[in-house]
Each structure stands twice: as C-alpha cells, then as structure tokens.
TIPAKE-47916 format. One record per residue (C-alpha): residue number from 0; chain; x, y, z. Coordinates in steps of 0.05 Angstrom, whole numbers, plus 5000, padded with zeros to 4 digits. Layout:
BEGIN
R_NUM_A_X_Y_Z
...
END
This chain:
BEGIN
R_0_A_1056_6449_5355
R_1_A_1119_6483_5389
R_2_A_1144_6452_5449
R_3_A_1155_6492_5509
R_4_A_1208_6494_5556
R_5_A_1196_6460_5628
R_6_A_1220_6501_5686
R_7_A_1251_6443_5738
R_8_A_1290_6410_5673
R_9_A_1328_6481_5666
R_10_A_1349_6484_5739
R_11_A_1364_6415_5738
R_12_A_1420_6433_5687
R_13_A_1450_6496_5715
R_14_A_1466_6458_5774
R_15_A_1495_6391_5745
R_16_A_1540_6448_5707
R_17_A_1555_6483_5766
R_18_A_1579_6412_5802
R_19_A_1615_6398_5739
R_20_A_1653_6453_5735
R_21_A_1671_6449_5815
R_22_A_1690_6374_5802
R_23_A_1741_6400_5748
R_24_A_1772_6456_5794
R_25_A_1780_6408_5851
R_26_A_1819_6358_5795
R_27_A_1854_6415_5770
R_28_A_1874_6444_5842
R_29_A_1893_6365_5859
R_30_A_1942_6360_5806
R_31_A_1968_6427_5818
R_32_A_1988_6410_5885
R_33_A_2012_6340_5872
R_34_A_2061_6376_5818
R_35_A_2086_6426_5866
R_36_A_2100_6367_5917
R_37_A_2135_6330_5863
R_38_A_2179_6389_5841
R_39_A_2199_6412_5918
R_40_A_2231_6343_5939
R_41_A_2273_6342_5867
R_42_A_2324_6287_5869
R_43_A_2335_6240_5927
R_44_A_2421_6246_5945
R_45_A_2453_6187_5985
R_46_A_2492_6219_6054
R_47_A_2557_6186_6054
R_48_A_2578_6149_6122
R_49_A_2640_6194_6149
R_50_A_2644_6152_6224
R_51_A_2707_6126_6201
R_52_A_2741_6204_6193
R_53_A_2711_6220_6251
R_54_A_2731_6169_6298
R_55_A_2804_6179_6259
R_56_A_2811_6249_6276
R_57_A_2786_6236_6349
R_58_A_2848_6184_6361
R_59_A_2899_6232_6329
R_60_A_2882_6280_6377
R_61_A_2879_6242_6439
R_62_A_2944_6216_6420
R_63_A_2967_6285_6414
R_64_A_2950_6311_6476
R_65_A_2984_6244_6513
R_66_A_3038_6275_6485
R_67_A_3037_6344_6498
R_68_A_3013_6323_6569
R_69_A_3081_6269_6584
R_70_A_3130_6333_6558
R_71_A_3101_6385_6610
R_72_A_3104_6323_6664
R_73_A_3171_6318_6645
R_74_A_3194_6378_6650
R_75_A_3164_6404_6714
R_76_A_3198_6410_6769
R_77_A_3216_6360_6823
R_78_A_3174_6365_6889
R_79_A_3202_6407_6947
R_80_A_3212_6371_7008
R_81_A_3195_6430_7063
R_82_A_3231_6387_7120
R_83_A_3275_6434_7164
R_84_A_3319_6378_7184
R_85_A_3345_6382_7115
R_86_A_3386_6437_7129
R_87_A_3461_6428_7157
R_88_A_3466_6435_7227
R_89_A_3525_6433_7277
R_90_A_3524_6349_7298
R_91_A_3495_6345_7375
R_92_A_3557_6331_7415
R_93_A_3525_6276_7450
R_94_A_3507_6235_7395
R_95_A_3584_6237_7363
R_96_A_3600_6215_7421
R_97_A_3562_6161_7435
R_98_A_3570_6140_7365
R_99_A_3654_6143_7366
R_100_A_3664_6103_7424
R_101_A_3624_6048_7423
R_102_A_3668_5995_7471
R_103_A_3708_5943_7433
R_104_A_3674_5891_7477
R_105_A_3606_5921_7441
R_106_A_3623_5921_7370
R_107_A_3663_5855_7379
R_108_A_3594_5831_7403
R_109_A_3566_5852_7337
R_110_A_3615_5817_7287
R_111_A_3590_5812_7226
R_112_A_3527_5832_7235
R_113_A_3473_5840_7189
R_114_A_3518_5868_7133
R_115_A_3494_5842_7068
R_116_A_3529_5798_7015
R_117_A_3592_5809_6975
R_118_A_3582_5883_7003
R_119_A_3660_5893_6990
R_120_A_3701_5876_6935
R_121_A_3765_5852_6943
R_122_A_3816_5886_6888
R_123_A_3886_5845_6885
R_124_A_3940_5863_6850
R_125_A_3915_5940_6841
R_126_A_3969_5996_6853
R_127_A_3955_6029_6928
R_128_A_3919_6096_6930
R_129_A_3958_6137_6982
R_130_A_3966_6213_6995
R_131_A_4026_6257_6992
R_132_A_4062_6230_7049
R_133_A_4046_6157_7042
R_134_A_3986_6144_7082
R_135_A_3939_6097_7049
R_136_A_3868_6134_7025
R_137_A_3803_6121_7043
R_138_A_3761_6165_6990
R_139_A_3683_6158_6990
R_140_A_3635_6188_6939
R_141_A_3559_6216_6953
R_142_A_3517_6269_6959
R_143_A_3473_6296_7016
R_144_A_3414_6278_6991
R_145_A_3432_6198_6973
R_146_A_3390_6159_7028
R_147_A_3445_6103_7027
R_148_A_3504_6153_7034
R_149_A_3460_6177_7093
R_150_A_3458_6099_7121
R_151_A_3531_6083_7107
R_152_A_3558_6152_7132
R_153_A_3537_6121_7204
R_154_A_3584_6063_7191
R_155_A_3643_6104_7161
R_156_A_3647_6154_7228
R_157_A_3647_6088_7276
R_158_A_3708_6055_7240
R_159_A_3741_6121_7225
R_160_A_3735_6140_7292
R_161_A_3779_6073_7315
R_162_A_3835_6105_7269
R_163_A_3834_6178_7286
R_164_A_3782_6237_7315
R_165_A_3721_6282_7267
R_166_A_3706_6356_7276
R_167_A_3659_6392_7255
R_168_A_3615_6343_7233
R_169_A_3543_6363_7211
R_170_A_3478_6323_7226
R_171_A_3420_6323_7170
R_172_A_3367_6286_7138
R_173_A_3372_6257_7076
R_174_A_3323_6290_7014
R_175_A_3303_6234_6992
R_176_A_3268_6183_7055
R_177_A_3284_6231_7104
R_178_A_3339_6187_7126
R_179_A_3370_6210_7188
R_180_A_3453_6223_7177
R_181_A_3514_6274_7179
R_182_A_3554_6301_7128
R_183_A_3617_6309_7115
R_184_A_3629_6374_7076
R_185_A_3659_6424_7118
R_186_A_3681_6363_7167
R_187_A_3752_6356_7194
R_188_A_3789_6277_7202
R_189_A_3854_6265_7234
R_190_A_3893_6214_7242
R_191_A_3964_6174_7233
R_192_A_3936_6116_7200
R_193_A_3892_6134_7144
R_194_A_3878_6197_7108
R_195_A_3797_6200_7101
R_196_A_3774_6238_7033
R_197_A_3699_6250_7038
R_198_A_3672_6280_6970
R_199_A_3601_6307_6973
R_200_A_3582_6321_6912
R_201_A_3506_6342_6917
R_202_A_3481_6377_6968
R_203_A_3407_6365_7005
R_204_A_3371_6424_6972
R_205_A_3348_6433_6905
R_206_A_3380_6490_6849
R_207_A_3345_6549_6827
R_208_A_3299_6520_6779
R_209_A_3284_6459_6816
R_210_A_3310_6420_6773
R_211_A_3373_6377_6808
R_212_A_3408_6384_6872
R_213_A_3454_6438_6892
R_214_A_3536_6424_6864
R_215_A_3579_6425_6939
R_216_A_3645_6384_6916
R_217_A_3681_6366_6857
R_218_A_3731_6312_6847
R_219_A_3796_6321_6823
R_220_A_3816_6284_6752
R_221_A_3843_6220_6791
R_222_A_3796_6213_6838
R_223_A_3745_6218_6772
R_224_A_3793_6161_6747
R_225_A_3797_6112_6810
R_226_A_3715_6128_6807
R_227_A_3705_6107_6738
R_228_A_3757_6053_6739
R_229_A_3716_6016_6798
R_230_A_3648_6030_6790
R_231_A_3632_6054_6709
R_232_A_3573_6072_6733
R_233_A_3589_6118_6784
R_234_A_3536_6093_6829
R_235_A_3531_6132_6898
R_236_A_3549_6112_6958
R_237_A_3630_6097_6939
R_238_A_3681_6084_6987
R_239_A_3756_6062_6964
R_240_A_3792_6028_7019
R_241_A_3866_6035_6992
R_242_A_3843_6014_6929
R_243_A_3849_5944_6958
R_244_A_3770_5950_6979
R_245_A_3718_5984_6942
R_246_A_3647_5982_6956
R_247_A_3591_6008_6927
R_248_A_3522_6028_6959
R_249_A_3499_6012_7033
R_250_A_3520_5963_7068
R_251_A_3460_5945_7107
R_252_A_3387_5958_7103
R_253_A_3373_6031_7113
R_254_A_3299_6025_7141
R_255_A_3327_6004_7209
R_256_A_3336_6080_7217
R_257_A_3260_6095_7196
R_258_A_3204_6078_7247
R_259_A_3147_6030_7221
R_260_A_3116_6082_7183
R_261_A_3175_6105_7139
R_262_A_3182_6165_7192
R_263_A_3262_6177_7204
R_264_A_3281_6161_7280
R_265_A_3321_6214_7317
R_266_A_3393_6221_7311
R_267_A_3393_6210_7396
R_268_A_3354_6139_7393
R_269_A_3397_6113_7338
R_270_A_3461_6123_7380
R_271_A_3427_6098_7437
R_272_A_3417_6038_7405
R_273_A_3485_6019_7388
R_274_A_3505_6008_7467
R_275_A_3460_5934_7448
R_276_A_3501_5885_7407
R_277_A_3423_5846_7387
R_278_A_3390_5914_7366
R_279_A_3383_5906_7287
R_280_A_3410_5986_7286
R_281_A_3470_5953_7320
R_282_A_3481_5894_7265
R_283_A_3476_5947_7207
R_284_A_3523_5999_7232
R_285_A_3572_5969_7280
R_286_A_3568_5909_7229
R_287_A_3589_5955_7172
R_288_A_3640_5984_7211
R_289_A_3673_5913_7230
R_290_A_3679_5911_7150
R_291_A_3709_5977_7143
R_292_A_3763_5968_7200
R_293_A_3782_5898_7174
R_294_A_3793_5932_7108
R_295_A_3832_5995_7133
R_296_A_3873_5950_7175
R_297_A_3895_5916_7111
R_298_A_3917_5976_7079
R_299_A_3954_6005_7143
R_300_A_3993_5944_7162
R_301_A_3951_5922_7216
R_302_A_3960_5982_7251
R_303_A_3936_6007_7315
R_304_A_3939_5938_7339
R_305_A_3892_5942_7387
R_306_A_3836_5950_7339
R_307_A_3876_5902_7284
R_308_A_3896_5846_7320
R_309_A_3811_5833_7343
R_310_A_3796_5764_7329
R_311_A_3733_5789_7303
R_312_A_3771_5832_7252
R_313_A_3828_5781_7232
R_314_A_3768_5734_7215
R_315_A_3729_5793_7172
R_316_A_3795_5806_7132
R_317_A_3805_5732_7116
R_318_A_3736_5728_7090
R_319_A_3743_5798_7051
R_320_A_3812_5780_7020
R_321_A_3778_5706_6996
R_322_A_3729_5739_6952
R_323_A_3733_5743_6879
R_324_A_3723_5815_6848
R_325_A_3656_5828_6829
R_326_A_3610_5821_6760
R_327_A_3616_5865_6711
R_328_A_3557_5921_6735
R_329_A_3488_5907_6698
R_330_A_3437_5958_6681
R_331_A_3376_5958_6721
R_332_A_3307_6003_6726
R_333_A_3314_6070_6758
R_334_A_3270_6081_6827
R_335_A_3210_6026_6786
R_336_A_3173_6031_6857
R_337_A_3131_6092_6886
R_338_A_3139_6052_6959
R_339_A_3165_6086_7012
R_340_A_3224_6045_7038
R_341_A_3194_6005_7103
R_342_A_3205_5943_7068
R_343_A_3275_5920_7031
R_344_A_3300_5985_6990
R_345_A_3276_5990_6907
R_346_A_3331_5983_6857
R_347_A_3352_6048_6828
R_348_A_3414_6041_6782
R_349_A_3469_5994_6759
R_350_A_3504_5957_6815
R_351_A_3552_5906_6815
R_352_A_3540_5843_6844
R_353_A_3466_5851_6854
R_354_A_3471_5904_6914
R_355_A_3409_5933_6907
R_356_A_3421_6000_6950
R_357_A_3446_6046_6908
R_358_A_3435_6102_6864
R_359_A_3467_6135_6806
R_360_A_3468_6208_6791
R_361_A_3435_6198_6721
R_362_A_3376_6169_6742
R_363_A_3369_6225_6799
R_364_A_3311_6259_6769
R_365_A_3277_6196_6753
R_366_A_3289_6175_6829
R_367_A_3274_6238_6861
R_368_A_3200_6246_6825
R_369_A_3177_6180_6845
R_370_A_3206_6187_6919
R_371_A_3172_6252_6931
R_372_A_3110_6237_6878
END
C-alpha cells in the first residue's frame, strides 16, 4: 500500500532549506568581509624616529640667525646725540675769565688737590721738544668728543693762563657724557714762556654715515713720533710737557663736573666754584693745574718767577721729578660698563700705570655704542 506524502513534513523542509541556505550566505558574506579587511591594512611599516634631525636643523638655524643678527648690530650706526650744546660756540667771556685768574692765594690753597696717582710721568734724560725759536712745547692730543680731554682741557687753560693769554676759545659739551668743556681748535695762545700746541683731532659730531667722528686736525710726522714714542697706544687725552712730562688721560675725576644724575653742570657754576679752595671742582682743576705749572716751570727755567718760585709749586716739581717712568702700557677692555659715569669713570683702553681715564681712538666705536646705548 503506497505511502502518501504528509503536508506539515513538506513545509517543515522548505523552510530548514531556506534557513540553511541564509546561514551559508551570512558565512559566505562574513568571510568576504573579513578578507577585504585583511587585504586593505596589507603590511604593517615601522615610522622611523627623526626628533634628532629635527631638533639638529632647529639649532643650526638659531645659530644662524645669532649671527646674521650680531653683523647688522655691528654695523649700524652709532646713536645721535641731539644735544645743541654740542656744537662750538664762542666761550662766555665771563667764565674765561673767572677761570684764568683764579688768585694765587686760591690755587696755592688748593695744592695738590685731588689729582690722582702717578698722573705724570717723569721722562729724564729725553732730548727737549722746543719750537722754532727755542721755546719749550707743550703739545696735547684729543678730540672734541673725548669726555676726559673735556675734564683736563679745564686744567690746561688755568695753568696756561699763568704763562701767557687764550683767544678765541670755544665752549662745548663733550659727545660722549655730555661733559661740559672748551676746545681748542680755532683757539689762539700767547706767550714768552711756552709755546702751547693743542691738536684736536676729532671733532664732537658724527661723519656722514654715522659711523666715527668728524677729522678737524692732523698731526704732523713728529708730533705722530713724540705720540707714539710716549704713549704706543695713543690713548687720548695726551699732553707733552717739554718732553720732560707726559701724561696721559685726566687728571682728576671728571664726574665732579656732572650733577648727581650724570646731568653736565653749567659752564658758569663750574667757574664759580673754583673762587673755594675745599670745593671738590676746585681740587680736580686747580689741583691739575698746580701739576701742570710745576711741570712747565721745569721746562722754562723757572720762569715767571712769580708763579715758579710758589712753595706750593717747588714742592710739586720735587715730587714729579722723584718719580720713576711709568709701566709698560697694558691692554685693558674697551668701555665693559653701560653706567653712566656718576660713580669712578669705566676703563676704556690701554693706560699706563693703571690711570683708568682714558680712551683710545680704536676702541671709539666700541665706546661710543655703549655710552649712548
């Protein structure tokens, strides 16, 4: 007897095959996928660690542009000082005057005031330096602009002034400090003792480019000689007394001619000043001065006696002609500080015997950016 077929088994079937065959898509569609992940990533590559280079190059660079940056520093121009008194002017009457007779009894007073050590150097045995018609020399060396000429040009007119009479004297302040001064270019000295030689060689404003100060004298080849011969350096201030006394850089400390704040006093109040023997304006120039005459004196045989023959001065000259010459010159830092000078003056160039108030021509541009930075 034939079996027949049962309805529910049949559906049964056609839907376990139907779930079969959905199972083996979904496998199929799985694997797919997992194969396409697999074959988009493709092999893993290692970075390699390039901080090193990097920070390499950055260093070069920097170090690069220190450079470049110190070069254009360099070579920029120095700082204009904008101060009118810079300019020459005709010297006020009043103040020469006050300043080339100061009484006898005054700068006897004074003695040797507050000059500093071993500011002269005593020169035996050297061959005299005279002029034409036999009158011993006095030759200084500067420039308008040197604060220290500007201090020991204050000196130089009151001792000068004992030996003969100045015209046309100007009055300025120095570039550098503002120091309150004169110059001597253009200036007129007579006398029958001594034949004054005043040799400014820079001038107060600065060239063209901005680079140096303005040329106003040259010296001729033996005063070049008698320059190098006694100071190799060629520091400025100079003075040659005869070439029995030479002396190189102030004298005295020039901030007694500043006010407290560095600020340069009038021309008026500094010759004021010198009518009291105590002041400390007094010590430094009428102290310098006593230095000076004692060393012209030397040189012009103790002549005009009435200035010579001082007990004050005979004492100076025996002190001044006792001294040995002075150490070879040493090289020292140019302008090192960025102080204004209320306080003793910086070192700025070789100077013999440790005078500190100087400066040299070559290390002007070095000295003039820090002063005016």
């Amino acid at each position: 007897m034939a079996k027949t077929d049962q309805p529910g088994s049949a559906a049964q079937r056609r839907a376990q095959e139907r779930q079969q065959r959905q199972r083996r898509e979904e496998v199929r569609a799985s694997a797919l996928n997992k194969g396409k992940q697999v074959q988009g990533r493709g092999p893993t590559v290692r970075r390699k660690d390039r901080t090193g280079l990097y920070m390499g190059i950055g260093v070069t660079v920097l170090i690069a542009a220190i450079v470049v940056a110190f070069v254009i520093l360099r070579n920029q121009p120095l700082p204009t000082n904008t101060n009118p008194a810079l300019k020459r002017t005709p010297a006020n009457q009043t103040v020469v005057l006050d300043l080339t007779n100061v009484p006898q009894s005054t700068w006897e007073a004074v003695g040797k005031g507050s000059v500093i050590k071993n500011a002269f150097t005593y020169n035996a045995g050297q061959p005299p330096l005279k002029d034409a018609s036999g009158l011993p020399q006095f030759l200084y060396i500067g420039g308008e602009y040197c604060p220290y000429c500007g201090a020991e040009r204050w000196a130089m007119i009151n001792a000068l002034s004992r030996f003969g009479t100045f015209s046309k004297l100007s009055q300025i302040q120095s570039n550098e400090y503002n120091v309150p001064t004169f110059s001597f270019y253009g200036s007129n000295f007579t006398s029958q003792y001594v034949d004054f030689v005043p040799k400014e060689i820079k001038g107060n404003e600065l060239n063209k480019d901005q680079t140096n100060y303005v040329d106003l004298e040259t010296l001729t080849a033996a005063e070049q000689a008698t320059f190098q011969k006694y100071d190799s350096g060629q520091n400025f201030p100079f003075v040659d007394i005869g070439n029995l006394y030479t002396g190189v850089g102030a004298s005295y400390d020039l901030t007694i001619l500043l006010d407290s704040k560095g600020n340069a006093l009038s021309h008026e109040s500094i010759a004021n000043s010198l009518s009291d023997p105590k002041s400390a304006i007094a010590q430094g120039i009428l102290g310098t001065a006593n230095y000076m005459t004692a060393g012209i004196c030397s040189v012009t045989n103790q002549q005009p006696g009435n200035v010579c023959n001082s007990a004050v001065i005979q004492q100076i000259q025996k002190e001044m002609s006792s001294k040995a010459p002075a150490a070879t010159p040493t090289t020292t830092s140019g302008a090192t500080s960025t102080a204004t000078p209320v306080a003793t003056p910086t070192k700025t160039s070789r100077t013999p015997g440790g005078n500190p108030l100087a400066v040299a021509p070559v290390d002007l541009l070095a000295a003039q950016r820090k002063a005016l930075a």
